[in-house]
DOVEXRO-180245 format. One line per 3 residues: number of its first residue (from 1); their letters; for each residue x, y, z of C-alpha. Coordinates in nm, 2 decimals. Last residue first. Layout:
BEGIN
NUM	a	X Y Z  ...
This chain:
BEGIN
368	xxx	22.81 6.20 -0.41  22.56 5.94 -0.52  22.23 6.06 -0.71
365	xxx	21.94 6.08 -0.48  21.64 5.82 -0.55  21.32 5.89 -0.42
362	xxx	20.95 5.70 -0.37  21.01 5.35 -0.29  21.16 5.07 -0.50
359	xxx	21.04 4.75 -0.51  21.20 4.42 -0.54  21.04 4.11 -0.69
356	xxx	21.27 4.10 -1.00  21.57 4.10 -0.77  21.67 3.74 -0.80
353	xxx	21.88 3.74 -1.11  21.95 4.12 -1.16  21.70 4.38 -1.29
350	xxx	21.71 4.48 -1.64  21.81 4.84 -1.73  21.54 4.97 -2.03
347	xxx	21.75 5.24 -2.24  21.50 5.55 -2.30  21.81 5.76 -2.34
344	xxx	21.76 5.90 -1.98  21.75 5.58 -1.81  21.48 5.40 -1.73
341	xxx	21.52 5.11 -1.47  21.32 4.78 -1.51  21.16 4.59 -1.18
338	xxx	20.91 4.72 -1.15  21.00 5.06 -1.29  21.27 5.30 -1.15
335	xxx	21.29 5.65 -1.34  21.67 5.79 -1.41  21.77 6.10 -1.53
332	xxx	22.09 6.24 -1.72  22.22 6.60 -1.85  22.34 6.71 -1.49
329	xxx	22.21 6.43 -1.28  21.84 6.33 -1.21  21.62 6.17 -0.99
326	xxx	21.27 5.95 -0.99  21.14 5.67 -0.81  20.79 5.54 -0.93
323	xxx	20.68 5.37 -1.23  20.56 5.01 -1.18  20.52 4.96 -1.54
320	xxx	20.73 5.23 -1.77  20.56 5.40 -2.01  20.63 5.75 -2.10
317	xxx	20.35 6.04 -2.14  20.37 6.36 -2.27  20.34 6.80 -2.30
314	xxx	20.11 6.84 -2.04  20.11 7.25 -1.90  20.29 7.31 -1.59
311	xxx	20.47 7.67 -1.67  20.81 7.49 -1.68  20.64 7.25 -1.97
308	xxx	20.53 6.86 -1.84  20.61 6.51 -1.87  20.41 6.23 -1.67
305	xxx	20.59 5.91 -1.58  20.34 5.58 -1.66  20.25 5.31 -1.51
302	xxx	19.88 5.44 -1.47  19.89 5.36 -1.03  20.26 5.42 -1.04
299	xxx	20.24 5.84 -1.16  20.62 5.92 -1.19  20.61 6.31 -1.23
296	xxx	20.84 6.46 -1.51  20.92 6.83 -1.49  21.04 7.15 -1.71
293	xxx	21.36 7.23 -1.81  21.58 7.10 -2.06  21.77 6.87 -1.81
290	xxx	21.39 6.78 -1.64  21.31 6.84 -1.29  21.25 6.55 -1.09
287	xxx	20.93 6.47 -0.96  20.79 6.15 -0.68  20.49 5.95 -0.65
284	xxx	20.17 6.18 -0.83  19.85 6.02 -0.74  19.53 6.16 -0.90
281	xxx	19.50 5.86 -1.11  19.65 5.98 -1.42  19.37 6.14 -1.64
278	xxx	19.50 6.37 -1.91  19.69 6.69 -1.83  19.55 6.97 -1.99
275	xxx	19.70 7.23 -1.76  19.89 7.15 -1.45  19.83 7.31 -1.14
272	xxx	19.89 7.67 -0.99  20.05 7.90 -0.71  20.15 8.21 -0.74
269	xxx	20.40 8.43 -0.63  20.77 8.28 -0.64  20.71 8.08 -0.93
266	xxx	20.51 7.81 -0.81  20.41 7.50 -1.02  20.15 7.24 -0.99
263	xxx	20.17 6.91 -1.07  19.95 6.54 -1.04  19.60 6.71 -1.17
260	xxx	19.31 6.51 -1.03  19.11 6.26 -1.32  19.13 5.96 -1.10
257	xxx	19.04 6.16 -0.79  18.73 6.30 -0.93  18.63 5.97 -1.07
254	xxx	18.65 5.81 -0.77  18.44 6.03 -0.56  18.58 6.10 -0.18
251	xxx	18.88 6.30 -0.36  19.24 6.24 -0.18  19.46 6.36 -0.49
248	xxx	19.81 6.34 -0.47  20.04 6.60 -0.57  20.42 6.65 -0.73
245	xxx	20.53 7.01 -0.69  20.77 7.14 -0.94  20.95 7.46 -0.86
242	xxx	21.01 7.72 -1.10  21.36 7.92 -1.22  21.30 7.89 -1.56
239	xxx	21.65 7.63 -1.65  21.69 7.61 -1.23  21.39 7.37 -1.26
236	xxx	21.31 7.32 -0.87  21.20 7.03 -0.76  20.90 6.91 -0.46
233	xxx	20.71 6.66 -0.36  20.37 6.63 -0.13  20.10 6.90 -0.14
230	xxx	19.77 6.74 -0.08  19.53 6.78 -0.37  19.13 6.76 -0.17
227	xxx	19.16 7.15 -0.09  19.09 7.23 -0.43  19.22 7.61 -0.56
224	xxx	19.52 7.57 -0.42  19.70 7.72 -0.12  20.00 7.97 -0.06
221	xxx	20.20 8.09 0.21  20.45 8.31 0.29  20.75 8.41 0.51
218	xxx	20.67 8.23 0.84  20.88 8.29 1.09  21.13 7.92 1.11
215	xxx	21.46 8.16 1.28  21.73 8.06 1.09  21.59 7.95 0.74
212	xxx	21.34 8.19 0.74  21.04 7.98 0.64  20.82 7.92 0.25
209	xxx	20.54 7.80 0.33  20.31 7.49 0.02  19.96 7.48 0.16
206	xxx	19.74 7.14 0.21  19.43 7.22 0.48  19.21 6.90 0.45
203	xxx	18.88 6.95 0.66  18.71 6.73 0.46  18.95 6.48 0.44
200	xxx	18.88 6.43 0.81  19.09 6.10 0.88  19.34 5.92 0.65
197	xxx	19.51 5.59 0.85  19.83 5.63 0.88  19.90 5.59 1.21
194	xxx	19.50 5.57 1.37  19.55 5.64 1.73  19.89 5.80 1.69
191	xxx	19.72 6.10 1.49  19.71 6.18 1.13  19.57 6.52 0.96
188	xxx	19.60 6.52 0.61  19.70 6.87 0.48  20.05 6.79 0.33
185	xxx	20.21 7.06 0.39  20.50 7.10 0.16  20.81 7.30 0.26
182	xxx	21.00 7.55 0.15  21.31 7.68 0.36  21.43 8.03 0.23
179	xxx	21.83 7.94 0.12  21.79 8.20 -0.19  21.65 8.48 -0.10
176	xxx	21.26 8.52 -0.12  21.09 8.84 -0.29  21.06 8.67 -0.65
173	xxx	21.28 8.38 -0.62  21.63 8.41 -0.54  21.86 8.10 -0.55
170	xxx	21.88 7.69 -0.44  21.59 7.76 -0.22  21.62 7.53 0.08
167	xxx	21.41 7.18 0.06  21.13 7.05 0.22  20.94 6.73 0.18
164	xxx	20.63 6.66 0.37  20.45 6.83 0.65  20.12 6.63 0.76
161	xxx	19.95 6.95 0.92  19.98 7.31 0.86  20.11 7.65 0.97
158	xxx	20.48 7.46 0.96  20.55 7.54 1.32  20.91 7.54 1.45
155	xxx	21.16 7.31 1.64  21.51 7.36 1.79  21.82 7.23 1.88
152	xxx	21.72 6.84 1.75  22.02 6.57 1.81  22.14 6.45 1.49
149	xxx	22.48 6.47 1.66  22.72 6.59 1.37  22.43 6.79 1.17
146	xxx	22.29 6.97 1.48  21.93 6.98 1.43  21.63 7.21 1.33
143	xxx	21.26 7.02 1.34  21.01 7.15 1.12  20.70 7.10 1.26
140	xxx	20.32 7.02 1.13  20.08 6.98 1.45  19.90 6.62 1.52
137	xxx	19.75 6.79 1.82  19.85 6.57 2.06  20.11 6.41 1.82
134	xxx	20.33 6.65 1.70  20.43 6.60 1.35  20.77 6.61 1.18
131	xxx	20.95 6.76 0.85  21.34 6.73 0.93  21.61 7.02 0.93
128	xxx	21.95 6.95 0.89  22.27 7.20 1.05  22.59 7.25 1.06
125	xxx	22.66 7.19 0.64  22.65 7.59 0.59  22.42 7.53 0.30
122	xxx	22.14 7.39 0.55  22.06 7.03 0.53  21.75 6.88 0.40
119	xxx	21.57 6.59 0.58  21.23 6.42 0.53  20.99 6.16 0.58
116	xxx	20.74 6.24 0.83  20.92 6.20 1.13  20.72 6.15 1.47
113	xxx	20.67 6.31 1.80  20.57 6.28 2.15  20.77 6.04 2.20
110	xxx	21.15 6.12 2.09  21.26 6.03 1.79  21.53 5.79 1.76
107	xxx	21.89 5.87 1.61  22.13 5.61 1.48  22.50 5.64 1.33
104	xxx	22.58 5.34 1.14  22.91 5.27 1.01  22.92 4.98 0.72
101	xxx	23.26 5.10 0.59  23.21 5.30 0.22  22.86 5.30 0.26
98	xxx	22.84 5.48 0.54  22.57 5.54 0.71  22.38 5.86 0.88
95	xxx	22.02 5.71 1.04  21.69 5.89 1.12  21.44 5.67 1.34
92	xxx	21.05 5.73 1.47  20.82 5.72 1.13  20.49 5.86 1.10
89	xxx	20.61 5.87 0.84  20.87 5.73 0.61  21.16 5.68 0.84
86	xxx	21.44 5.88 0.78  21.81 5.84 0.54  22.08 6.05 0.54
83	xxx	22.42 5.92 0.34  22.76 5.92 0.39  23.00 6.01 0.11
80	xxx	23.24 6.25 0.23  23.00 6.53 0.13  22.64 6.40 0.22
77	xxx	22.38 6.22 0.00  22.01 6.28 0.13  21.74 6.01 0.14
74	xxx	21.32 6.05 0.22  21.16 5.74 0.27  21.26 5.40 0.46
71	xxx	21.01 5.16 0.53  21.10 4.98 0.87  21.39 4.89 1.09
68	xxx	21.65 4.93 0.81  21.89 4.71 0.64  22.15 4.84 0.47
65	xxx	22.33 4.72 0.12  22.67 4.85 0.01  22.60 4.71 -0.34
62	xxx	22.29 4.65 -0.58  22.29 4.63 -0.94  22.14 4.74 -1.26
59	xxx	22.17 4.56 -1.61  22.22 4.67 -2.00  22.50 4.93 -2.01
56	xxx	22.57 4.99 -1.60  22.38 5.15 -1.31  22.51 5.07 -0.97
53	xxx	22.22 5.12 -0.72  22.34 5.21 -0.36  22.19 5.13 -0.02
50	xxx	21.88 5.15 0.15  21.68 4.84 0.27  21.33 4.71 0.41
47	xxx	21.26 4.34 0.45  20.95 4.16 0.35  21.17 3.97 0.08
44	xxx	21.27 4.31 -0.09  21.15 4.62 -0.01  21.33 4.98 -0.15
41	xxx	21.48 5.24 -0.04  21.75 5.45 -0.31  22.12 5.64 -0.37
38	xxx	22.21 5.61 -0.70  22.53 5.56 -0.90  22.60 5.60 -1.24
35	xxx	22.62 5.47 -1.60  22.27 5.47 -1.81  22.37 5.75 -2.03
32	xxx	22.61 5.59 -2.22  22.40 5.26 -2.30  22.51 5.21 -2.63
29	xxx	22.27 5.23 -2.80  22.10 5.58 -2.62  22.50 5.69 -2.72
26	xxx	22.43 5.61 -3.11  22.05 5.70 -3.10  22.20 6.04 -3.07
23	xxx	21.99 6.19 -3.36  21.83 6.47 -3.12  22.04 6.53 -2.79
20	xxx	21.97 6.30 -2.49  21.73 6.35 -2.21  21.69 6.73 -2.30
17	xxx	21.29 6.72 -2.30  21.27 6.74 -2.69  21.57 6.47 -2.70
14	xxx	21.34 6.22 -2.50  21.03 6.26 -2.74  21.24 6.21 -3.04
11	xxx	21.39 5.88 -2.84  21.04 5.76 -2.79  20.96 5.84 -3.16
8	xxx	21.21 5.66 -3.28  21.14 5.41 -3.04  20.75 5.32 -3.13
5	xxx	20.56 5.32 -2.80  20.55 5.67 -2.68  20.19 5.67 -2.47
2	xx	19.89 5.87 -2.54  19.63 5.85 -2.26
C-alpha cells in the first residue's frame, strides 16, 4: 500500500486532487486552509457528544458542546444555524439544537421502530426524511416528517433492509430529476433480539433506490456484483456528475474482506466498484467528494483515506492514524485522525490539552 510520506510529494499529491493549487506551499504553511467550522459526534470519557469543531492555524477546538443519550451518527446543519442530529442505529432519539443558546428540541421513536442514522431534508425546508427499520420484520423505511415538529406524517418501504444514508439529488441524473431520494440499503438484516449484532450474511440483500421524493414509489434500483459489500455512504461529485458510495465488506473469509473494494460509483444507470484499489480492509467509514472531482474514502482499520478518479479507479493513499470523519467545503476538506485533523493543505491540526483520547465518529458537516 503506497503511502505519501515525503511533503513535497504529499502537497503534489493534494494539488492533483484540487486540495490546494500546485506551488501553494505558502498558504498549506500558513495554515489558510485549515480555518472553519465543523459540525461532528464523537466519544470522550465514555460520554457521547455533538457540537462544533473550530479549526484554526496549528490546533482544533471544541465549543457549544451537547451531550447526547448514546452514540450519535448521522448530522445535518440547518438555515438559522441549528443542527439535526439521530441516533446511530438501531437508535431511538433525533434532536434539533442550538448551538447559539443551548435549546434542545427532542423527538423519540416510537416502539416498533428504530432510526438508523440518518436525516436529509427536502429542498422546500417542510419536510426531513430519516432511514428506519421496522422491527417485526426488520423492514427498511424511510420515514417522512414535519420539519418544525419532527413528528413522522408518513412512512415508505426502502425494498431492502438496514437503510443507511440518503440524500436528495442535488440535479438531473440520467432519467431522475433532481430532488429523487437515494438511499443506501444496507443489506444486514438486524432485529431487537440481537441489536446490532450481524445475522444471515448469507442472505445479505444491499441495493442503492432511488424514491419519488413525494410519494416514496420506487423509481430504480441497483445491486452489485457481490452481495457481501453492504451499501453504506454516499457523495455526489457535481465536477462529473457521479455519486460516491463508501462500502463495507462483510466477507466470512478474512482475506476476502481485507482485500473488498471500499467505492463504487453510479452515474445514473449503472452501478460499479472501484478499480485497482489495493487492500484496505474492506471497511470504508465515511466519503466526501473531492474539490477537483473524484472521491476520498476514510478507511480507519489501514489508517489511511483512500483517493479515487470520478469513474472509481485508485489513484492514492494518505496517511492519517485513526482516519475516519470526512467533509468538505468549496475548495477545502477536512479528515479527522486520532486525535490529528487533516486539513486540505496536508496541515496536521493538533488536538487540545486533554482531548487526545477523543474519538470522532463517522461524519462531519460543515457549519452553516
Amino acid at each position: 500500500m503506497r503511502m505519501a510520506t515525503d511533503r513535497r510529494q504529499a502537497l503534489a499529491l493534494l494539488a492533483a486532487l484540487g486540495a490546494i493549487p500546485l506551488g501553494s506551499a505558502s498558504a498549506a504553511a500558513t495554515g489558510k486552509g485549515a480555518k472553519g467550522t465543523l459540525l461532528a459526534a464523537w466519544q470522550a470519557s465514555d460520554r457521547e457528544h455533538i457540537g462544533q469543531v473550530k479549526l484554526g492555524a496549528a490546533e482544533w477546538a471544541l465549543q457549544h458542546v451537547l451531550e447526547v443519550p448514546t452514540r450519535a451518527h448521522g448530522l445535518a446543519s440547518e438555515a438559522g444555524g441549528t443542527v439535526l442530529a439521530v441516533a446511530r442505529r438501531p437508535g431511538d432519539w433525533l434532536v434539533r439544537w442550538s448551538p447559539a443558546t443551548g435549546t434542545t428540541q427532542w423527538h423519540w421513536m416510537e416502539e416498533d421502530r428504530r432510526f438508523n442514522g440518518h436525516v436529509a431534508a427536502d429542498a422546500s425546508g417542510r419536510h426531513l426524511w430519516t432511514t428506519e427499520t421496522e422491527l417485526e420484520q426488520a423492514q427498511g423505511l424511510v420515514g417522512l416528517r414535519d420539519a418544525r415538529s419532527l413528528e413522522k406524517t408518513s412512512e415508505w418501504s426502502t425494498h431492502g433492509h438496514d437503510p443507511h444514508q440518503l440524500m436528495a439529488l442535488p440535479e438531473s441524473l440520467g432519467r431522475f430529476s433532481a430532488g429523487a431520494l437515494v438511499v443506501a440499503n444496507g443489506g444486514i438484516m438486524a432485529l431487537p433480539e440481537t441489536g446490532r449484532t450481524k445475522k444471515r450474511l448469507n442472505e445479505m440483500d444491499a441495493s442503492l433506490v432511488v424514491m419519488d421524493p413525494a410519494k416514496g414509489h420506487l423509481l430504480g434500483q441497483w445491486r452489485l456484483p457481490d452481495s457481501y459489500l453492504s451499501i453504506r455512504h454516499l457523495a455526489w461529485d457535481p465536477r462529473h456528475r457521479r455519486l460516491g458510495i463508501a462500502l463495507q465488506a462483510e466477507h466470512p473469509l478474512a482475506d476476502e474482506r481485507h482485500a473488498a473494494p471500499v467505492l463504487a460509483v453510479w452515474d445514473g444507470s449503472s452501478l460499479r466498484i472501484a478499480a485497482n484499489q489495493p487492500p484496505m480492509a474492506g471497511y470504508g467509514g465515511d466519503i466526501v467528494a473531492l474539490p477537483a472531482g473524484g472521491f476520498a474514502v476514510s478507511c480507519p482499520r489501514v489508517n489511511a483515506i483512500a483517493t479515487f478518479g470520478p469513474d472509481g479507479a485508485w489513484r492514492a493513499n494518505l496517511s492519517l492514524p485513526g482516519a475516519y470523519a470526512l467533509a468538505r467545503e468549496a475548495e477545502q476538506w477536512w479528515a479527522g485522525g486520532l486525535p490529528q485533523i487533516r486539513a486540505a493543505g496536508g496541515e496536521l491540526l493538533q488536538a487540545p490539552s486533554g482531548l487526545q483520547s477523543l474519538r470522532w465518529d463517522n461524519h462531519w458537516v460543515p457549519a452553516a
